[in-house]
C-alpha positions in Angstrom: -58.0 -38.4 6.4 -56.7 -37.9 3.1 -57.3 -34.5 1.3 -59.7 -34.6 -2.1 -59.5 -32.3 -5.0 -62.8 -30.7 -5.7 -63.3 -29.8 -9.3 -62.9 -25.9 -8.6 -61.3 -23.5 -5.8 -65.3 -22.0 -5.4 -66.2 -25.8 -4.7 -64.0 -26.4 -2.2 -64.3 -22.8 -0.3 -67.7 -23.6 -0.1 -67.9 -27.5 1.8 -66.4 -29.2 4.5 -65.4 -32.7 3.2 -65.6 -36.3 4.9 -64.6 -39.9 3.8 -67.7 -42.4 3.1 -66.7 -44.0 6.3 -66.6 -41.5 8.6 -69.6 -40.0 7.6 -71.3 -43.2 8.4 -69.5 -43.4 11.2 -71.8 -40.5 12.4 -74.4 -41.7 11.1 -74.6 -44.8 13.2 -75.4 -42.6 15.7 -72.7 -41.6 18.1 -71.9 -38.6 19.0 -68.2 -37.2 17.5 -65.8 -37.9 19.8 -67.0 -41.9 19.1 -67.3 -41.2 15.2 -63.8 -39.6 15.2 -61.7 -41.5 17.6 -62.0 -44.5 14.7 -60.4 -42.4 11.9 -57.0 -41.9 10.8 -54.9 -38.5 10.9 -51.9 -39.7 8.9 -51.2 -37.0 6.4 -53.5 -34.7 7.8 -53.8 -32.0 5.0 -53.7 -28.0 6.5 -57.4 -27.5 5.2 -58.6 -30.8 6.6 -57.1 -29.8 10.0 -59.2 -26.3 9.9 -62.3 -27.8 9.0 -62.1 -30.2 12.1 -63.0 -27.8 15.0 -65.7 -26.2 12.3 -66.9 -30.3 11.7 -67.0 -30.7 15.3 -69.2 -27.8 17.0 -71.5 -29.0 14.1 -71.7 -32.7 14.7 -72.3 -31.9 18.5 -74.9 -29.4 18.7 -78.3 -30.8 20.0 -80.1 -31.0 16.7 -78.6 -33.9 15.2 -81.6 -35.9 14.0 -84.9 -35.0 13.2 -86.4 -37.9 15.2 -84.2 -36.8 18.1 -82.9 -34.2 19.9 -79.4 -36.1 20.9 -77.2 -38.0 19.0 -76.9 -40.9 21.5 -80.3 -42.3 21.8 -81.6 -42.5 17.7 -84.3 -43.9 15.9 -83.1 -47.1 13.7 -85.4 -46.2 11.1 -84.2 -42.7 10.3 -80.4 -43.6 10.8 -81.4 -46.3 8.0 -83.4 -43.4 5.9 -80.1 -41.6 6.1 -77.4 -44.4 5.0 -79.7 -45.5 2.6 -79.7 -41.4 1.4 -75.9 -41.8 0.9 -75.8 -45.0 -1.0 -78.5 -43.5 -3.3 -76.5 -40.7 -4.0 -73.4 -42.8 -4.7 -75.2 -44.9 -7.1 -76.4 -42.1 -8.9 -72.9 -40.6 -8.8 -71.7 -43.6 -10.7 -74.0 -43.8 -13.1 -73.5 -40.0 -14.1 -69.5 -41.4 -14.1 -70.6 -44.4 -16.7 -72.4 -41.6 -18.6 -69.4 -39.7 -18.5 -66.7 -41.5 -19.6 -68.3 -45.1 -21.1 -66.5 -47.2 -18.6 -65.9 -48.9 -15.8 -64.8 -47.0 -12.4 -62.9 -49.8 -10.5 -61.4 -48.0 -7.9 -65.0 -47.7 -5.4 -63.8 -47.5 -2.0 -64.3 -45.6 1.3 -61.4 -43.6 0.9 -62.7 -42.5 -2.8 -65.8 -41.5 -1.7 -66.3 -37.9 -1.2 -68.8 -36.5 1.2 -69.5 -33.0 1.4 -70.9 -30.6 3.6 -72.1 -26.7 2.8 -70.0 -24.8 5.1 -73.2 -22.5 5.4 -75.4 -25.1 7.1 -79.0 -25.3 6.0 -81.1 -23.9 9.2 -84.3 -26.2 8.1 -81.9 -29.4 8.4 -80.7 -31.0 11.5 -76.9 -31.6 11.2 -76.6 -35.5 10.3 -79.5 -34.6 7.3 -77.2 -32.1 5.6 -75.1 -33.3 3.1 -74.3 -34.4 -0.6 -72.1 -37.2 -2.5 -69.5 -35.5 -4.4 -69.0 -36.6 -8.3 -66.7 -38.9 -8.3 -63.1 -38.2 -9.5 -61.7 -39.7 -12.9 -58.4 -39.3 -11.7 -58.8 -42.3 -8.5 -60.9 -44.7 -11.6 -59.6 -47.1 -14.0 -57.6 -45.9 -17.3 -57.8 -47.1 -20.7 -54.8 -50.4 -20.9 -52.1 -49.5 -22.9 -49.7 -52.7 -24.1 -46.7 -52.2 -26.8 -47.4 -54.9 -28.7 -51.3 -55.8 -28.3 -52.7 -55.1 -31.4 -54.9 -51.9 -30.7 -58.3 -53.5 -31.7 -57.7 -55.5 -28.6 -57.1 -52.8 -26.1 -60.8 -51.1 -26.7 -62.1 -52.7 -23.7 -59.3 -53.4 -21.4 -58.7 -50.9 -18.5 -56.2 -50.8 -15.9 -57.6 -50.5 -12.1 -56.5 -48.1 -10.1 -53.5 -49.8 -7.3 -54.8 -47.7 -4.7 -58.2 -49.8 -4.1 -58.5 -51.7 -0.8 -58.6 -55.3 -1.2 -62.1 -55.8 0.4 -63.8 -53.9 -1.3 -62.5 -55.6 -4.8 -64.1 -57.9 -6.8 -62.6 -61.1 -7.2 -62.3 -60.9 -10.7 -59.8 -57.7 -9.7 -58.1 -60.1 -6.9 -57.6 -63.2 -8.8 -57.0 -61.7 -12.5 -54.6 -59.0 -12.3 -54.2 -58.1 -16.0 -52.0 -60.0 -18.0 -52.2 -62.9 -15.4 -50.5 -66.1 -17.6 -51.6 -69.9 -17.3 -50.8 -73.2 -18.8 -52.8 -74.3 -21.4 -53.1 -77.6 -23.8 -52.8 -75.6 -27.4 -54.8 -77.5 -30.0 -53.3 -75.3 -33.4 -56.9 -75.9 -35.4 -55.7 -73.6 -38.3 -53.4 -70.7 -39.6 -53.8 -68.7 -42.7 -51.2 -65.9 -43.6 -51.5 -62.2 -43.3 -50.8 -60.7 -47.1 -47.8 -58.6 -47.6 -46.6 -56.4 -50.0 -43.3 -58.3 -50.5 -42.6 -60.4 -52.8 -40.0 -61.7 -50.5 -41.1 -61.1 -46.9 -38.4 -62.3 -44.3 -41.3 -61.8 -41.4 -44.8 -62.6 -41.6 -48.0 -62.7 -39.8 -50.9 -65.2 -39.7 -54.3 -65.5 -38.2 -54.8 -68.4 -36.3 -57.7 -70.3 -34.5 -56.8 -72.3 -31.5 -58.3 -74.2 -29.4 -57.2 -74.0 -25.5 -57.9 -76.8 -22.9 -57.7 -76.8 -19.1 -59.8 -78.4 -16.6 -60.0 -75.6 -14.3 -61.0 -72.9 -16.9 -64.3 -73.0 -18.8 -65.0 -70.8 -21.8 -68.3 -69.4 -20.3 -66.1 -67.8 -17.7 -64.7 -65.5 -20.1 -65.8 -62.7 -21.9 -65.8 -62.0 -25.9 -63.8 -58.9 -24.7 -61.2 -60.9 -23.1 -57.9 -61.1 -24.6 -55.1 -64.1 -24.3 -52.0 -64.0 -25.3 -51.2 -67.7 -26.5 -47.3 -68.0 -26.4 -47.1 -70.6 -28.9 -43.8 -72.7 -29.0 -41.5 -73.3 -32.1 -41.0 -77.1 -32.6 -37.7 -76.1 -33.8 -34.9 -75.7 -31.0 -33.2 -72.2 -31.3 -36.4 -70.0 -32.2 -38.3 -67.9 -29.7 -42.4 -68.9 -29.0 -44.4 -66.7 -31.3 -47.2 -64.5 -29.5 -50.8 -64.4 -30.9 -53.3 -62.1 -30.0 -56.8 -63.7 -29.4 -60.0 -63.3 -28.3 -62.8 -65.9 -27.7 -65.2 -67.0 -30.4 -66.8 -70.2 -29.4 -67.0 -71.8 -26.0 -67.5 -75.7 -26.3 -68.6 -78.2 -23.6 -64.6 -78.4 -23.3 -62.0 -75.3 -23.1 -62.1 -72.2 -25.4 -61.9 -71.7 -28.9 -59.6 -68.3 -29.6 -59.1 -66.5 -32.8 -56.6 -64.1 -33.3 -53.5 -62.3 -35.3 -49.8 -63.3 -34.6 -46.9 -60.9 -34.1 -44.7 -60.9 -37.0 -42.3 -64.1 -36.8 -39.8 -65.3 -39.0 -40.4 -67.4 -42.1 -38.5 -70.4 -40.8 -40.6 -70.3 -37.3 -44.0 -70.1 -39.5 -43.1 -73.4 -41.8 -41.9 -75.3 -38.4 -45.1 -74.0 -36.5 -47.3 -75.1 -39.9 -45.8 -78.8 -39.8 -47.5 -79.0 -36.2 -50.7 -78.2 -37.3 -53.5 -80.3 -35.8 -51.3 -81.0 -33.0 -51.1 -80.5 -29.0 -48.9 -77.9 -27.7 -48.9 -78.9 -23.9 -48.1 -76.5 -20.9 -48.5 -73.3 -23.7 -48.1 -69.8 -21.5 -51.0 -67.7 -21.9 -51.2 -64.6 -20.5 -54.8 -63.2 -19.9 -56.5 -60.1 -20.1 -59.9 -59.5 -18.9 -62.1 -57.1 -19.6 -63.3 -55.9 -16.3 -66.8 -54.8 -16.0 -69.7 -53.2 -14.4 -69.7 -56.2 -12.0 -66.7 -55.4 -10.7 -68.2 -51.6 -9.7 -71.7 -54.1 -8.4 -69.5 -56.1 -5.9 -67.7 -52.7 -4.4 -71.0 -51.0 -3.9 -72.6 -54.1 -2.8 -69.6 -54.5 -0.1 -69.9 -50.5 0.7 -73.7 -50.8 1.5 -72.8 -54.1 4.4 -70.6 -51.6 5.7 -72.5 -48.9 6.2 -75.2 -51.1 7.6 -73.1 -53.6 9.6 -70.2 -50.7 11.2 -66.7 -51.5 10.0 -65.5 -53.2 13.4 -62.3 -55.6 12.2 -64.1 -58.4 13.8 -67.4 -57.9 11.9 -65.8 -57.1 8.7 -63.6 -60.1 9.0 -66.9 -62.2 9.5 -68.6 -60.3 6.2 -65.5 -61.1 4.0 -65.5 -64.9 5.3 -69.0 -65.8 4.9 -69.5 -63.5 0.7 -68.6 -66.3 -1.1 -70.7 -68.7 0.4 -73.6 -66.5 0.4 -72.8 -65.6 -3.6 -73.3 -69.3 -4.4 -76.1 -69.6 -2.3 -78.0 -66.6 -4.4 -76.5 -68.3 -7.7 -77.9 -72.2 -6.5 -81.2 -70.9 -5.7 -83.4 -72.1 -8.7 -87.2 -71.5 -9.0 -88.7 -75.1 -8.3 -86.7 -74.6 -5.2 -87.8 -71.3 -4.2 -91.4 -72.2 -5.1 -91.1 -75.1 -2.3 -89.7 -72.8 0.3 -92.3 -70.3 -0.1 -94.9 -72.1 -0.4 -94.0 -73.2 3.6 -93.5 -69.6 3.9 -90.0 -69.2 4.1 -87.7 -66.8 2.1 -84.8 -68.3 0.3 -82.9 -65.5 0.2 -83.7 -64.4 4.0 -82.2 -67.9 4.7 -79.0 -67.0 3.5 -78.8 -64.1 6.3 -80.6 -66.0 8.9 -77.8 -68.7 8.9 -75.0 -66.4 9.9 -76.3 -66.3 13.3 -75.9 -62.3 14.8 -73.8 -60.8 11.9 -76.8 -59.4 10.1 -78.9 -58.3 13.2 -80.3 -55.1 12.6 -79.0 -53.8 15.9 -76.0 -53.6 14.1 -77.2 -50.3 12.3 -76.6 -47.8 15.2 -73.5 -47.3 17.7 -76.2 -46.7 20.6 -79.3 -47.8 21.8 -82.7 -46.6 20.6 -84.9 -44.4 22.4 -86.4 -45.3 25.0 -90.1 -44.8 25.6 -90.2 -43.4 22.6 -93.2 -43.5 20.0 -90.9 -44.5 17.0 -91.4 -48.0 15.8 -88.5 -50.3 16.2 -86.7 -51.1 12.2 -89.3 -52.9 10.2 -87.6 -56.5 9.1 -89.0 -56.7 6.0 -87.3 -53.3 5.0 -84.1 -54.4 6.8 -84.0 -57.6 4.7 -84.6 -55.9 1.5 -81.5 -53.7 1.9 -79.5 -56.5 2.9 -80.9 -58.2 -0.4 -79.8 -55.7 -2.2 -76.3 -55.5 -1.2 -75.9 -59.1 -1.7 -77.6 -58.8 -5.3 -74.6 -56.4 -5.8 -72.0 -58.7 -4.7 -73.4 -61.4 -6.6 -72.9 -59.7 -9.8 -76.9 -59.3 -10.0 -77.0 -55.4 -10.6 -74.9 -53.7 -13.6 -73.7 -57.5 -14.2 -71.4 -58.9 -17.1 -73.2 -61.5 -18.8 -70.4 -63.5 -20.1 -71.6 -64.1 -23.3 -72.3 -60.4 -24.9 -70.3 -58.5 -26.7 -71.7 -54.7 -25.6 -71.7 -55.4 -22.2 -69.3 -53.0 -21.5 -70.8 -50.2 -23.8 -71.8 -47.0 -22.0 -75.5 -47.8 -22.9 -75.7 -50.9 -21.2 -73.6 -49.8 -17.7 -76.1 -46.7 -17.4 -79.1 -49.1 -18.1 -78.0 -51.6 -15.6 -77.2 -48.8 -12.9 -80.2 -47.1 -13.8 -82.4 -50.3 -13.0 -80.3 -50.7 -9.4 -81.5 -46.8 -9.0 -85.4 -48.0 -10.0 -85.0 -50.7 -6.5 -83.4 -47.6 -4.3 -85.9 -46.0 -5.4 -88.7 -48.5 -4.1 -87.1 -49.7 -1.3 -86.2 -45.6 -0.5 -90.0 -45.3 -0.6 -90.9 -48.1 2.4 -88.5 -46.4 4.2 -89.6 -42.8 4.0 -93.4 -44.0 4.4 -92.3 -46.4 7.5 -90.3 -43.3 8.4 -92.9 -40.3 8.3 -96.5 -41.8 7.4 -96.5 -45.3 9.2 -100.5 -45.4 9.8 -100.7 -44.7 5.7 -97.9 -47.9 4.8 -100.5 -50.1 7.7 -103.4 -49.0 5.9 -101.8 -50.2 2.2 -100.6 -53.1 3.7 -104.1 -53.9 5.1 -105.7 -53.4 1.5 -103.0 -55.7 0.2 -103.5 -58.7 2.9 -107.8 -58.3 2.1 -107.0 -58.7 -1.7 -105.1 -61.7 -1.1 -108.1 -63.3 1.3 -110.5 -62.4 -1.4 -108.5 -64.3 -4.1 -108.3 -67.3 -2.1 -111.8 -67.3 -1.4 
């Protein structure tokens, strides 16, 4: 349990403070001996180790959960009302961080999520109900890139992720493109015009060059018009160094990427040499890549933080989760509407396929750490509410929330991250709404849902 900086002294003398993870760890269900045996006391700070004994006579009094008078025999449906409660407040975090400071975060994990507690409990609020999402801290997000020798109209839109980010809970973009990740490339040298200079003489110049880059296993709609590449572009001549070009993507044909893009300054001699190869193939050509991560890369962490809440972070289960995302991704991405049309009409859900298949790993009984009361009045978890969170945390991972689309140049303007966030919020929002009408006026959501089903026999006839 790590410590947190709060943004002032006042802040932090007034809250007790938790990870995302343990707090859900508690919310599962179970009372705080369970919850805390599974966290870690490495580097236990001096305040964290007061607050515990003050964390635990709260988390073990009887009043709990509303629903309940214990914390080891809950009602699914509230323990859902209350993860979903904490995701909602992480989303809305975020989008008060894009707001902020017009860029990605790209450092959302467990351990960077802040939750907090009033150290002067509400009395109106059972124990597991009180509690907020902290802001979340600029210093543990992404900073802008900083390169000596990128040209600085380059670096607008490149930002460095922060190293401390668990690998899970990064987007593969994050895994697989570290910045400045290089790959071979056939060059085709399409043209090159020099940069004016002053001198009359130079004995360096610049040129702007377009360039067309072919491989097989890279596709120019896979890149973004923010993206930068660094095309190391040999000399024909032995005895001078490869001259690097700065470039970003203008075109992307059925085949490779067309780059355009300013050269560092090279001498005279390497410019004529490079010139005499124009129109020609420069095979196995270094280029190192930039990308421009995006509000995707936040989508799939969120995404991957709402399974875990749902699902408990056992290794086994979470091992299952991060073996079967990638499948499931191209499962949401393959599903086209004459498809989906033909499933439904035989009354199946596409998308509740994609869960179904995986056998136990999405069961709902996953949600709590103990069983649900027993003789109790409380209606077990409604599917159709289970499945929509679970749809919305694979929309996440498959880049359907604050998405890049690949081929627009403001997708990483502030505007466009809040919107996209802001539009995830809008289906909290609904789904939030089942919940808390399943959750505390269940004979008004039977009556809706009884006006619904008779409008849909009257239109059939």
């Amino acid at each position: 349990m790590d410590s947190f900086p709060l943004s002032s002294n006042s802040a932090s003398s007034s809250f007790f403070i938790l990870q995302w993870n343990e707090f859900c760890d508690l919310l599962s269900g179970g009372p705080w001996d369970q919850a805390c045996s599974k966290w870690s006391f490495e580097n236990l700070t001096e305040e964290r180790r007061l607050a515990l004994p003050h964390l635990a006579r709260r988390f073990s009094e009887s009043r709990q959960f509303l629903m309940t008078d214990t914390a080891t025999a809950v009602n699914p449906l509230e323990v859902l009302w209350l993860k979903f409660r904490l995701f909602a407040g992480l989303c809305a975090q975020l989008t008060t961080y894009y707001r902020e400071h017009h860029r990605p975060h790209l450092g959302l994990g467990p351990s960077q999520v802040v939750v907090m507690f009033p150290k002067e409990p509400n009395p109106l609020l059972p124990a597991r109900w009180d509690f907020l999402v902290r802001a979340l801290n600029p210093q543990e997000a992404a900073i802008p890139f900083a390169h000596e020798t990128m040209p600085a109209a380059f670096q607008a839109n490149l930002y460095q992720p922060p190293h401390s980010l668990d690998t899970f809970f990064k987007a593969p973009e994050l895994r697989e493109w570290p910045l400045g990740t290089s790959k071979d490339f056939t060059a085709l040298l399409r043209s090159m015009e020099k940069i004016r200079t002053q001198e009359v003489v130079p004995t360096e110049v610049r040129g702007i060059f377009h360039i067309h880059l072919m491989n097989d296993l890279f596709q120019g709609a896979s890149f973004s018009s923010d993206d930068v590449f660094c095309v190391q572009l040999p000399v024909p001549q032995q005895g001078h160094a490869a001259v690097n070009i700065w470039m970003a993507r203008v075109e992307s044909p059925e085949r490779g990427i067309i780059l355009r893009g300013q050269s560092e300054p090279m001498p005279v001699s390497s410019w004529e040499q490079i010139e005499l190869g124009k129109e020609s193939a420069f095979t196995k050509t270094p280029v190192k890549i930039f990308r421009a991560f995006s509000g995707s890369c936040d989508a799939f962490s969120l995404g991957v933080l709402l399974f875990q809440s749902l699902l408990g972070r056992d290794p086994e289960i979470m091992s299952r989760l991060e073996n079967v995302l990638p499948a499931m991704v191209r499962g949401v991405r393959t599903i086209n509407k004459s498809h989906t049309d033909r499933l439904w009409d035989r009354g199946i859900d596409p998308r509740r396929l994609l869960f179904d298949e995986q056998g136990t790993l999405f069961h709902s009984d996953r949600l709590v750490s103990a069983e649900p009361t027993t003789g109790s009045d409380h209606q077990e978890l409604p599917q159709y509410i289970w499945y929509a969170v679970l749809d919305l945390a694979l929309g996440l991972v498959a880049g359907e929330g604050p998405a890049r689309n690949a081929m627009d140049k403001s997708s990483l303007e502030a505007p466009d991250l809040v919107a996209k966030m802001e539009d995830v919020l809008s289906r909290i929002q609904a789904i939030g709404e089942w919940i808390r009408m399943e959750l505390f006026s269940p004979q008004q959501r039977r009556r809706e849902i009884l006006k619904a089903c008779q409008k849909v026999r009257m239109e059939i006839g």
